[in-house]
N, C-alpha and C positions, 0 to 999 in steps of 0.2 A: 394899911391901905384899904384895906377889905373891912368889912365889919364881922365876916365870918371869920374864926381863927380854920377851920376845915381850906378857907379859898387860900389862908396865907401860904400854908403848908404847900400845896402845889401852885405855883405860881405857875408851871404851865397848863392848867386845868379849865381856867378860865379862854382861852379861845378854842379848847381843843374839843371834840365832840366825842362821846364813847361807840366803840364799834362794838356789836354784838357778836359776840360767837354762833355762827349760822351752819348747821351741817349740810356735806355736799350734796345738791340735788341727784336725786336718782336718774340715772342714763336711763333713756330712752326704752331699749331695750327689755327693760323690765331690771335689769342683774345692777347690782351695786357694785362698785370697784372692792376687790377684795384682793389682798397682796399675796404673791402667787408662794410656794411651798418650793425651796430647794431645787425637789427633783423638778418638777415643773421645771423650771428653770434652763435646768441640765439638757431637757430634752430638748426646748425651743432650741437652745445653742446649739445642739447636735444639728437636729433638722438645719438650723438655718448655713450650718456650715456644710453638709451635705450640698446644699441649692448652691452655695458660693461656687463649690468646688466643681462643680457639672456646668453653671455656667463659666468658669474660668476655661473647663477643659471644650467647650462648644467654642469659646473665643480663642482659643490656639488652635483649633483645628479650621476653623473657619480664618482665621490668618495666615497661617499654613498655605491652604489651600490657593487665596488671593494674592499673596508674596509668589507660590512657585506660577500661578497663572502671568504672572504683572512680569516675571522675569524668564518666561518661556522664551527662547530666541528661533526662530522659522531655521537656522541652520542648524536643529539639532542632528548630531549622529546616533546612530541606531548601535549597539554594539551586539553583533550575534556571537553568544560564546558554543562551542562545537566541544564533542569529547574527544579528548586526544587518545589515539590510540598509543600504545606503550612499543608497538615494535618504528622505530626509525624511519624516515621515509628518507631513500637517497631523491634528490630532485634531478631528473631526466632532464639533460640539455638536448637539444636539438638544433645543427647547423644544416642547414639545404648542401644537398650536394650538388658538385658540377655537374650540368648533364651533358653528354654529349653525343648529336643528332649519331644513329647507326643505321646502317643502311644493310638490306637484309634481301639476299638474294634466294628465292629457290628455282629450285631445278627440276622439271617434271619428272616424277618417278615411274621410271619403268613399267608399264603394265601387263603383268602377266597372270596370266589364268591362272588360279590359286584353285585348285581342286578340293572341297569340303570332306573334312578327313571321315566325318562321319556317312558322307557317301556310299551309296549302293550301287556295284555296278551291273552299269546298265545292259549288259549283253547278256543275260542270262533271266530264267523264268524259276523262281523260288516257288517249291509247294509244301504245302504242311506234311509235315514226317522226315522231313530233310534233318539229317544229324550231319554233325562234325563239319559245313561249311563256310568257311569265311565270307562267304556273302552272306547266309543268313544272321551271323553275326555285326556283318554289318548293316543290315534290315533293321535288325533288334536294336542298336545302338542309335540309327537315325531315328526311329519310331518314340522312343525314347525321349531325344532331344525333341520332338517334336511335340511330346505332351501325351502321349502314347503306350499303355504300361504291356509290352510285349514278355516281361519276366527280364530273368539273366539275361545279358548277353553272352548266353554260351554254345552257338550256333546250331542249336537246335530246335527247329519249325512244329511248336506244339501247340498246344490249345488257347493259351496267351499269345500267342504270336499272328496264331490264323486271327481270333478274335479282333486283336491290338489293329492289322491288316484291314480285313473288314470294316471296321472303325474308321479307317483314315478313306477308304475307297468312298464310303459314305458320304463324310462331311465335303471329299470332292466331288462328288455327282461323277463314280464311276461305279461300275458293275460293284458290288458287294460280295464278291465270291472268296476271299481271303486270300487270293492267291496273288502273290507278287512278280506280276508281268511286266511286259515293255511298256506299256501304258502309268499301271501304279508304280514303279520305279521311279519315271522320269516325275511323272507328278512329287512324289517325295524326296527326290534329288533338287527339284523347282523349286518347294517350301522350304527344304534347307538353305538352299541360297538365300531368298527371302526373308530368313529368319523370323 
């Protein structure tokens, strides 16, 4: 067919054009493609499974989140839990009792002069030096309750007592002589009642 025996032999030669083996152009970059080492490898996979795993766990917490928001319901209940104490509580009933109206009567009581036991009487004129009498002990006792510090009551008119005297004559705007006359008696028979 050919007058070449080279064209016989390939009989697809004659339409077909030869391609050249051309090496890859160099990227851009400057760096030639070069095939990566093992470890390399290992580590990109690590990294890149790292990045999966953060954003997986960003994407369940962010679902999380917009599930509990999307299924909030406005009647929720609040549940308050309280420490139980371990001693028993009996629970206290309480029923109203009948009441029924009472009618309450008094009766005016009797009044009668009540004499103050701590009273001095008033018929007599006590002077300092007085021993052994029941009215100076009863001087001493009222003077006493009066806020008065006359000593013992043990009816003897001594330098506490004149003093304690003189004292009460005082803050009443009476003579200051210590002695327990008709005047300072009734005056401190007056305070007593008074109280």
């Amino acid at each position: 067919m050919s007058n070449s025996t080279d064209a016989g032999d390939d009989w697809f030669a004659s339409g077909r054009q030869q391609v050249a083996e051309v090496p890859d152009p160099p990227r851009e970059d400057g760096f030639e493609w070069e095939p990566e080492d093992p470890v390399s490898r290992d580590i990109g996979r690590r990294h890149a499974g790292i990045v999966l795993a953060v954003i997986v766990a960003v994407f369940l917490v962010l679902a999380g989140f917009v599930v509990g928001r999307t299924t909030k319901d406005s009647s929720t209940t609040v549940v308050t839990v309280t420490a139980v104490s371990e001693v028993p509580v009996t629970p206290v009933v309480t029923t109203p009792a009948e009441t029924t109206p009472t009618t309450t009567t008094t009766t005016p009581a009797e009044t009668t002069p009540t004499t103050n036991p701590a009273a001095v009487p008033a018929d007599t004129t006590l002077r300092p030096g007085m021993t052994g009498s029941s009215s100076v002990a009863a001087l001493q006792t009222a003077l006493t309750a009066l806020g008065y510090a006359p000593g013992t009551a043990d009816g003897g008119y001594g330098t506490a007592t004149t003093e304690a005297v003189a004292a009460f004559q005082t803050a009443s705007g009476l003579t200051a002589d210590g002695v327990a006359g008709p005047k300072t008696i009734a005056a401190i028979n007056a305070a007593l009642v008074r109280g």
